[in-house]
C-alpha positions as CSV (number, residue, x, y, z in Angstrom):
1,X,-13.7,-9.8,8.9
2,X,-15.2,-13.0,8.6
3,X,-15.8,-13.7,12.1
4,X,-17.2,-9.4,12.2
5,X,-19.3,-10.8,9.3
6,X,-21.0,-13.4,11.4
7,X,-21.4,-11.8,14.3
8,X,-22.8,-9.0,12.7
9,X,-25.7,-11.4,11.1
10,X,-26.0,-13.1,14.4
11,X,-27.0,-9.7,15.7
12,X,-29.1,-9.0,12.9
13,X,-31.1,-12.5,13.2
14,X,-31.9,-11.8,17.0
15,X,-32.4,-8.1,16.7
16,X,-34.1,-7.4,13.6
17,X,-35.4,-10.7,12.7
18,X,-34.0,-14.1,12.2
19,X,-33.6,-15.7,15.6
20,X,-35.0,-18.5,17.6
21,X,-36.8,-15.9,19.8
22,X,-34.4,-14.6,22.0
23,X,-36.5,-13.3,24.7
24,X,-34.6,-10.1,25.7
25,X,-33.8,-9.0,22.6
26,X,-33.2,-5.3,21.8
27,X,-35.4,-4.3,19.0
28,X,-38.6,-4.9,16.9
29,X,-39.8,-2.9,13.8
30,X,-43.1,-3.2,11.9
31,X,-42.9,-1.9,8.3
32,X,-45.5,-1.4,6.5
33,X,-45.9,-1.2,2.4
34,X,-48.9,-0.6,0.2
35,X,-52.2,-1.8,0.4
36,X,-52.6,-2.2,-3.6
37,X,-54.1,-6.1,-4.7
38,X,-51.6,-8.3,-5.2
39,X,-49.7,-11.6,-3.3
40,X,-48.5,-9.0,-0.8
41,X,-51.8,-6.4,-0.9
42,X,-55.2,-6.9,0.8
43,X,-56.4,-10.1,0.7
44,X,-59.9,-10.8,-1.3
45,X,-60.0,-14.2,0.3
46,X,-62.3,-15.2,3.5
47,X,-59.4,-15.1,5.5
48,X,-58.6,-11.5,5.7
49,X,-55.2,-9.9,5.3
50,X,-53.8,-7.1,6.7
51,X,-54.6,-4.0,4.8
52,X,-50.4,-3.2,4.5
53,X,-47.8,-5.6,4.1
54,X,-46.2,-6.3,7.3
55,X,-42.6,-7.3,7.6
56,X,-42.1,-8.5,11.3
57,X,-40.4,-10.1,13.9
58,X,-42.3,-12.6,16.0
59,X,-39.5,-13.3,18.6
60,X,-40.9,-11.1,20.6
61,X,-45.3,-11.3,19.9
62,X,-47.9,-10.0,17.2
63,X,-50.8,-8.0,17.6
64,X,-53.9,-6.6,16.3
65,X,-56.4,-3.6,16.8
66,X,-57.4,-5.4,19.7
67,X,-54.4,-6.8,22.0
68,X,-51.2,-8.3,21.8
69,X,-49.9,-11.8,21.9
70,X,-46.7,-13.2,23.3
71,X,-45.2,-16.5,23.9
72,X,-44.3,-16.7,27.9
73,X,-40.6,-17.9,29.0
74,X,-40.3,-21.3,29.8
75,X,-42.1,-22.7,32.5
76,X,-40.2,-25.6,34.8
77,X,-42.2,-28.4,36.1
78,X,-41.7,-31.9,37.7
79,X,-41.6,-33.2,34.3
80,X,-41.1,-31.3,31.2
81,X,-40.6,-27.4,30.3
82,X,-43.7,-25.7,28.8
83,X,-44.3,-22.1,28.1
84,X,-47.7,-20.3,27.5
85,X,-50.1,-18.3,25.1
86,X,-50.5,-14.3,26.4
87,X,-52.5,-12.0,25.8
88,X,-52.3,-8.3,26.1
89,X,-56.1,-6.6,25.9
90,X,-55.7,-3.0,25.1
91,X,-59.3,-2.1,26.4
92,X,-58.7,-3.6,29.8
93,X,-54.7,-2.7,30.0
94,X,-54.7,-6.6,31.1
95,X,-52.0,-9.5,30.2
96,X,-53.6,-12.8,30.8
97,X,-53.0,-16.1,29.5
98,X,-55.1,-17.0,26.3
99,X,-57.7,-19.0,28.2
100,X,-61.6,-18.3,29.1
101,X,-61.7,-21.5,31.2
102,X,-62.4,-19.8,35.0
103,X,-60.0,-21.7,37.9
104,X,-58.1,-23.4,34.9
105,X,-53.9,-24.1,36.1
106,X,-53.2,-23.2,32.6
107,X,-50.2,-26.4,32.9
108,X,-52.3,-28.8,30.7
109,X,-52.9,-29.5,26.4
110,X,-56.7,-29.0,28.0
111,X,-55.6,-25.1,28.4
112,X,-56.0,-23.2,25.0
113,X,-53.1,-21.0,26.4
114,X,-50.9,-24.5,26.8
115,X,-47.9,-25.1,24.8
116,X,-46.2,-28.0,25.4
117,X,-41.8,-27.7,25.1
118,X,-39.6,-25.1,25.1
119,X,-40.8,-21.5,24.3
120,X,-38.1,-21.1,21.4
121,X,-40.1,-23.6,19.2
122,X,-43.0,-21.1,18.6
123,X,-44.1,-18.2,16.5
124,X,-47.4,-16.6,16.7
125,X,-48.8,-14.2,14.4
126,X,-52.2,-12.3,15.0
127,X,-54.7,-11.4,12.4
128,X,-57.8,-9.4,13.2
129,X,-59.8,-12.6,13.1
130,X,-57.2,-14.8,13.0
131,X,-53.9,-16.5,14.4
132,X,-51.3,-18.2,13.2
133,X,-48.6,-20.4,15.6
134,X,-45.7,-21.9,14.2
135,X,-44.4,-25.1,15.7
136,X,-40.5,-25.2,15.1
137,X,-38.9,-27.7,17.0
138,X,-35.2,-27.5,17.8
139,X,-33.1,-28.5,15.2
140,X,-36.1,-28.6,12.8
141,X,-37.7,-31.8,14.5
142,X,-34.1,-34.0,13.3
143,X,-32.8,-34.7,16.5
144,X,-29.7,-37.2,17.2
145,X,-30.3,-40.1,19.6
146,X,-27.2,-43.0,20.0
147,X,-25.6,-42.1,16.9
148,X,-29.0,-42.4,14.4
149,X,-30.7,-39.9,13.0
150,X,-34.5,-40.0,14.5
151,X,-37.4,-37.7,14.0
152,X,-39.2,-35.9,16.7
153,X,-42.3,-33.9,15.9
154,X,-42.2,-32.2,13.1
155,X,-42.7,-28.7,12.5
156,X,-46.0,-27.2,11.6
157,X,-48.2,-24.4,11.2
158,X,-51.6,-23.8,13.1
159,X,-54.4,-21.4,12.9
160,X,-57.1,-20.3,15.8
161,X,-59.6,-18.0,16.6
162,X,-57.9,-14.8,18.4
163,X,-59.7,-16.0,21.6
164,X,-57.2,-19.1,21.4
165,X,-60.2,-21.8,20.7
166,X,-60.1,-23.6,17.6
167,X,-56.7,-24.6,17.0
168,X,-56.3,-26.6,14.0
169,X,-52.7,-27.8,11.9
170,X,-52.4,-26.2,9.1
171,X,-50.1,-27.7,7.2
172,X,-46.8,-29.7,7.9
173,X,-43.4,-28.6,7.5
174,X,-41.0,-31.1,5.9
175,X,-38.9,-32.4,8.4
176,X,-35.8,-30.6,9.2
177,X,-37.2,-27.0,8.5
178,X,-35.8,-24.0,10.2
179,X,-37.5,-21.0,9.7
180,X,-35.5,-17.5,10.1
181,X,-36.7,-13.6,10.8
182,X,-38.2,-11.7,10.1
183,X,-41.4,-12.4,7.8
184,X,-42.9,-10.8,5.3
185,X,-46.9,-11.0,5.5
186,X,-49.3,-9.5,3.5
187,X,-52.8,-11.0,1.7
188,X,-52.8,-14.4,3.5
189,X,-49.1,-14.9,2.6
190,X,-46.1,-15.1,4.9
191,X,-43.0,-15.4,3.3
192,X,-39.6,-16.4,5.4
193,X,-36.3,-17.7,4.7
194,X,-36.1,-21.6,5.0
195,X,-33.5,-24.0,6.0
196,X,-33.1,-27.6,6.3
197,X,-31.2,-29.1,9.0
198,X,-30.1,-32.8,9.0
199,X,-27.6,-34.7,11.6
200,X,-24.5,-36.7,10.3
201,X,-21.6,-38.4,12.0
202,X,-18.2,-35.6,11.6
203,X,-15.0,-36.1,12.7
204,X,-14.4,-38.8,15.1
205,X,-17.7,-39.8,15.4
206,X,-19.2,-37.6,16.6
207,X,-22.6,-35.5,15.5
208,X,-22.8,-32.6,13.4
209,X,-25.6,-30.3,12.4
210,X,-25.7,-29.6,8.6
211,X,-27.8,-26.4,6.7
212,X,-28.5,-26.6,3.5
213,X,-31.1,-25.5,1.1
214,X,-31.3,-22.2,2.3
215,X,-34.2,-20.4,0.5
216,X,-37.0,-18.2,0.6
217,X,-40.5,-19.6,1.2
218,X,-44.6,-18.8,0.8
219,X,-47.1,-20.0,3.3
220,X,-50.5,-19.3,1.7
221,X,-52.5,-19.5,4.9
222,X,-56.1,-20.1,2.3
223,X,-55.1,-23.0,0.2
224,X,-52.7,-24.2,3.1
225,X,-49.6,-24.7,1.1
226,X,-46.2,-24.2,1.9
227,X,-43.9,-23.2,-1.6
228,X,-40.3,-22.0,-2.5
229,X,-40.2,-18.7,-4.0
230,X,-36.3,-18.7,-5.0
231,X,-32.5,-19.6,-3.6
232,X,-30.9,-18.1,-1.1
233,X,-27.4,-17.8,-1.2
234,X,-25.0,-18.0,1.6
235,X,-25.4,-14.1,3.5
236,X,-29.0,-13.4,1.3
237,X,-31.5,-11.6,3.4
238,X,-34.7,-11.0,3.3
239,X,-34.9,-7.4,4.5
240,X,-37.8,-5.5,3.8
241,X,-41.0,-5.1,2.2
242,X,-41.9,-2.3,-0.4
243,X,-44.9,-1.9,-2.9
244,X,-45.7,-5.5,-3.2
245,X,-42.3,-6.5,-3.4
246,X,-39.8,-8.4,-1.1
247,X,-36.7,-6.5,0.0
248,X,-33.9,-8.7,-0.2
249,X,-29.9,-8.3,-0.1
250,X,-27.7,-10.4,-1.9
251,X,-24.0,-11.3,-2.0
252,X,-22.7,-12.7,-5.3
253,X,-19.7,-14.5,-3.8
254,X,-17.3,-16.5,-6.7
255,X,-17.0,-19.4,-4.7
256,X,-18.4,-20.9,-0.7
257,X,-17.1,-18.4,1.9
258,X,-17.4,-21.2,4.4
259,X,-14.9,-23.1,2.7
260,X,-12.1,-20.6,2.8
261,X,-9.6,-19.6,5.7
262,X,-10.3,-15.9,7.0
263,X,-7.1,-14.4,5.3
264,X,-8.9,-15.8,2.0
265,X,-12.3,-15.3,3.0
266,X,-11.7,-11.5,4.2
267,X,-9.5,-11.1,0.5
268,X,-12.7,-12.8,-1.4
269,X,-15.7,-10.7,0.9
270,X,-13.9,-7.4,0.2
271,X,-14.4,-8.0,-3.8
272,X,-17.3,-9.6,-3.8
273,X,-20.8,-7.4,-4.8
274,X,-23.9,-7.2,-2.9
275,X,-26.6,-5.9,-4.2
276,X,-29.9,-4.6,-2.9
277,X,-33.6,-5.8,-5.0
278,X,-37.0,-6.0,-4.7
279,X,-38.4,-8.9,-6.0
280,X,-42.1,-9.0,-7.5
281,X,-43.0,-12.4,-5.8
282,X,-45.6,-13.6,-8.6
283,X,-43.5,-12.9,-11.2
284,X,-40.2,-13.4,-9.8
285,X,-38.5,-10.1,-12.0
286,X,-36.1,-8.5,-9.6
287,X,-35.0,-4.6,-9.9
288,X,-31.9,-3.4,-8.4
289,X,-32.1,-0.4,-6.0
290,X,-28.2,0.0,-4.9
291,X,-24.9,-2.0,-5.5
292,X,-21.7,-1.9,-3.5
293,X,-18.7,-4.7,-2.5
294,X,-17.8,-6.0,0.9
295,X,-19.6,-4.4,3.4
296,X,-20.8,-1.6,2.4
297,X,-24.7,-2.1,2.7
298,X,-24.5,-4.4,5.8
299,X,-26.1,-1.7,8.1
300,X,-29.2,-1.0,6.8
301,X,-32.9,-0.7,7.9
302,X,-36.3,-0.2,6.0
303,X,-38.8,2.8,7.2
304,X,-41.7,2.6,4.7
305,X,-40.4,3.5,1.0
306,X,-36.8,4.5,2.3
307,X,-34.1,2.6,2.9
308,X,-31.0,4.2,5.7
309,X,-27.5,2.8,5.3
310,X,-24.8,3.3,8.2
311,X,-21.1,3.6,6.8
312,X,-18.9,3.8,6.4
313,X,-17.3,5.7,9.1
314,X,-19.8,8.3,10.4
315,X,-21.9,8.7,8.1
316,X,-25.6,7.7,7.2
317,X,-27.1,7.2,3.3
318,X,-30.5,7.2,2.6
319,X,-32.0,5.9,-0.2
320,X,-35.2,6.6,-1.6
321,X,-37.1,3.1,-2.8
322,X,-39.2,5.6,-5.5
323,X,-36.5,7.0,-7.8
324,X,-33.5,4.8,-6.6
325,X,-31.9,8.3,-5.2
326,X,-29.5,8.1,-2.5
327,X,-28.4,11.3,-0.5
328,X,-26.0,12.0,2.8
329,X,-28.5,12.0,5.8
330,X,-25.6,12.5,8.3
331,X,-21.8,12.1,8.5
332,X,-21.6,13.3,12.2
333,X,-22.4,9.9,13.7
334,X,-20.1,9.9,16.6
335,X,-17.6,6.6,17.2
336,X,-18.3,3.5,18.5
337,X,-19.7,0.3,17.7
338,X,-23.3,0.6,16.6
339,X,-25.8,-0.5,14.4
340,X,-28.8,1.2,13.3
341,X,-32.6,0.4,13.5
342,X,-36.7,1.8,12.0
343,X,-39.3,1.7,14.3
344,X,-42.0,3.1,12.1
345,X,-40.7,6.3,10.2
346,X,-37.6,7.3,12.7
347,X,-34.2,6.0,12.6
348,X,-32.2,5.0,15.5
349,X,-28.3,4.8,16.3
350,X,-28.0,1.8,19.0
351,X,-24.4,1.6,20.4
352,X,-23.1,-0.8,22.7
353,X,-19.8,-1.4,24.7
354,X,-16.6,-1.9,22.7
355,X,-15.4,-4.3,25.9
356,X,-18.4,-7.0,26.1
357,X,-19.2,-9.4,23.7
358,X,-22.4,-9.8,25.2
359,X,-22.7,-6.3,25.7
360,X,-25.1,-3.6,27.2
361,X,-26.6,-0.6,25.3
362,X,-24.8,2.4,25.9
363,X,-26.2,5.3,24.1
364,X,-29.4,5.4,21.7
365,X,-29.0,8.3,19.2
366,X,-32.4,9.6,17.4
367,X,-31.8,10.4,14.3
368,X,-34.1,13.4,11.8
369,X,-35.1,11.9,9.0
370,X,-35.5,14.5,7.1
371,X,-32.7,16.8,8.4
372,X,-29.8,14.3,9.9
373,X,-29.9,16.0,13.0
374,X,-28.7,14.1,16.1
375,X,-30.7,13.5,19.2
376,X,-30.8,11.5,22.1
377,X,-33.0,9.0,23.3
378,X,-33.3,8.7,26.6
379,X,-36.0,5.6,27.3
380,X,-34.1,2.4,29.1
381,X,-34.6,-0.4,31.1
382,X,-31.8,-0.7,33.8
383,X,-30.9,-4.0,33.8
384,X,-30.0,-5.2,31.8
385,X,-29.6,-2.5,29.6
386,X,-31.9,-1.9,26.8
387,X,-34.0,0.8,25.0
388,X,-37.6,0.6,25.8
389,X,-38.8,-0.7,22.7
390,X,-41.5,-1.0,21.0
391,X,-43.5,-4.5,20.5
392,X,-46.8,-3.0,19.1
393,X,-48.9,0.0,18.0
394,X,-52.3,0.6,18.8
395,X,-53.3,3.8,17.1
396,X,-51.3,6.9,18.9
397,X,-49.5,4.6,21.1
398,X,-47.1,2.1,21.2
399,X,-47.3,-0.8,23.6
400,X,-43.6,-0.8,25.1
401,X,-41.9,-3.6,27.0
402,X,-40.4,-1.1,29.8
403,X,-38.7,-3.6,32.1
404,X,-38.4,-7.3,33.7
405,X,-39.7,-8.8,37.1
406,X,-36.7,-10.1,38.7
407,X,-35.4,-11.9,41.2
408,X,-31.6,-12.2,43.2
409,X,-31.0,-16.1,43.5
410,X,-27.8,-17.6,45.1
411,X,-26.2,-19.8,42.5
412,X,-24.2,-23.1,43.6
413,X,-21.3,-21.6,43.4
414,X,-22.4,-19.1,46.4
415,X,-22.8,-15.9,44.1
416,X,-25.8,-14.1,43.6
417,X,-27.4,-13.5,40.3
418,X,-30.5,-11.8,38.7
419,X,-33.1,-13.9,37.4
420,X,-35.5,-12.6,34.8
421,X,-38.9,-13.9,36.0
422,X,-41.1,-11.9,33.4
423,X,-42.5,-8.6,31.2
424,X,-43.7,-5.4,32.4
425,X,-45.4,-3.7,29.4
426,X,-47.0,-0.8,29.2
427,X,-48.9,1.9,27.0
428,X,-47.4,5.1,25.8
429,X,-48.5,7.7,23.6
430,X,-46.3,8.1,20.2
431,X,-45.3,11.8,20.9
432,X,-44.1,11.0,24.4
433,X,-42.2,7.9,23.0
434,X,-40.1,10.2,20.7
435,X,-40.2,13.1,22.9
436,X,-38.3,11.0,26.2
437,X,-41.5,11.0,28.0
438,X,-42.0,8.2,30.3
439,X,-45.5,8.4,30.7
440,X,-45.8,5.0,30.6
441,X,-50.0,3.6,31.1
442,X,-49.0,0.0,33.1
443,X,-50.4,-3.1,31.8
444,X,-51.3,-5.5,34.8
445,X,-50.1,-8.8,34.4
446,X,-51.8,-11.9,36.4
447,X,-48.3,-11.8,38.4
448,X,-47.3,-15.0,37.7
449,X,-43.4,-15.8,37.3
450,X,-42.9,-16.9,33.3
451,X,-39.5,-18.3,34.2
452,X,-37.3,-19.2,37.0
């Protein structure tokens, strides 16, 4: 159980949130909560804020009224790896890099689309008349060179214009920072859970990464701070955003899962209480919304001011953030491994092949929210795998990523293999989305490979 346990998190980090940017990952969901004053409501300050809190993932891009913006895959050169700003412009159904410079290469720091190292180490968030990139070097900027311990550049936070001029730090992060998804913004404020990361000598010599001081964090993006709001402990998530509060699950374990074999650990996990809260983030008062043991609220999702929980067995809860009722939504879910997903106000089934650890998507189920009924969704890319999902929404329509530009390459060892080069994205209206239209409106990109 253990093991299930991690993986399960693992999944959720990359596909609902907290990962490094996994560039082909499966989902991303934008929630939205009220747009009342408050450290989550509109913002009164110069700087804007959204008019709704926003809980999102930025693995995959942010975007606005106006476009969309993406970090590229990694770009090889003679030298180092570098990866670039892009920019989706809804009007002109363009992607392009982030640069107004005509003839530029676009593979200099004189490029405003230029981002120097890997694309993992970068977050952007878009603002109507604002962006915001996060720096996050691997391993937090703590990086292990002949057996000391030596900084690299440290992580940070930058703002710009949305045309990509203008780029100034923010603010630095203390060394050894790791930030995971998804975050919470609303009001100038984006609040993430934190990590610090340090290197140590383990057995034998040899290096070892070590977490601690896991905890949820503020960035107030006006007076250019960086705060902790409270502790984390060992599975806490922060999950959602409702009614100027923060969403968060917590496990009240007796003692440090880590420390315990898996016969003890799975004995411990299956007593232990988790509990689902919002959290009033200037006041720190935290109401509880639903309380189980083990694993019973590890599948769940957010959709505006109701929460759906899968399990067990076939069914699906749903729980209304208002009056704290929960209900039966379905218990005809059929078998298979599965998790489920929001994307706005639906509710999706995802399941996947029992045979793969890295596995492809099977079947997507749609799923009424009102009713429970059951319906297909029928929307992939072929390879790999994958529901077209959605990275953004303009009005009535999404922008989708609907496949990859790919290449067959010979490996050294003589076989062949397909090489993701890049994104196609396009347009869709919202009623074709959920109706299994593909009437997909292409984005053109500039061509360019983003990898390879």
């Amino acid at each position: 159980m253990k093991r299930l346990l991690f993986l399960f998190l693992a999944i959720l980090l990359l596909f609902t949130g907290c990962a490094a940017g996994d560039q082909t990952e499966q989902s991303h969901s934008t929630f939205h909560g009220t747009s009342s004053g408050g450290p989550l409501g509109k913002s009164s300050s110069a700087s804007g804020g959204p008019a709704s809190t926003q809980l999102q993932t930025l693995g995959r891009g942010s975007g606005n009224s106006k476009g969309f913006y993406r970090i590229s895959m990694d770009l090889p050169t003679d030298g180092d790896t570098y990866a670039l700003l892009l920019y989706v412009d809804y009007a002109s159904r363009q992607e392009v890099p982030l640069c107004g410079k005509p003839s530029c290469a676009h593979n200099t720091d004189e490029c405003t689309a230029y981002l120097p190292g890997s694309s993992f180490e970068y977050k952007i968030l878009a603002e109507e008349d604002q962006l915001f990139l996060f720096y996050l070097p691997i391993g937090g900027g703590a990086v292990w060179i002949g057996g000391d311990g030596i900084e690299a550049a440290a992580p940070c936070l930058f703002s710009m214009n949305p045309d990509g001029t203008g780029r100034t730090k923010l603010l630095d992060l203390p060394t050894g920072t790791l930030l995971a998804e998804p975050i919470v913004y609303g009001g100038g404020n984006i609040y993430a859970t934190a990590e610090t990361t340090r290197m140590e000598n383990g057995e034998g010599g040899l290096a070892q990464s070590v977490t601690e001081n896991r905890r949820l964090v503020v960035f107030n993006t006006v007076q250019k701070t960086m705060e902790d709001v409270c502790s984390l402990h060992y599975f806490d998530l922060l999950v959602g955003a409702y009614d100027n509060r923060l969403l968060l699950k917590r496990y009240e374990f007796t003692e440090n899962p880590n420390a315990l074999s898996d016969s003890a650990y799975n004995a411990l996990f299956s007593q232990t209480p988790v509990r689902l809260v919002s959290r009033d983030p200037a006041t720190g008062e935290e109401k509880e919304h639903i309380a189980g043991k083990g694993g019973e609220l590890d599948d769940l999702c957010v959709a505006g001011d109701t929460v759906y929980i899968g399990g067990p067995s076939s069914t699906i809860r749903r729980l209304t953030l208002a009056d704290d009722q929960v209900s039966l939504l379905t218990d005809k879910l059929p078998a298979g491994r599965h998790w489920l997903e929001a994307e706005d106000d639906h509710v999706l089934v995802i399941y996947i092949d029992n045979q793969q650890v890295n596995a492809d998507v099977t079947d997507v189920l749609k799923v009424d929210s009102e009713t429970g009924e059951l319906s297909p969704f029928t929307l992939f890319i072929k390879k790999p795998r994958e529901r077209v999902s959605v990275l953004a929404r303009n009005g009535e329509q999404y922008l989708v990523l609907c496949g990859y530009r790919s290449e067959e390459k010979k490996t050294w060892a003589g076989t062949h293999q397909v090489e993701i080069q890049g994104w196609n994205c396009a347009l869709i209206n919202v009623e074709d989305y959920w109706n299994n239209r593909d009437a997909y409106i292409p984005i053109q990109n500039s061509g360019e490979n983003e990898g390879g």
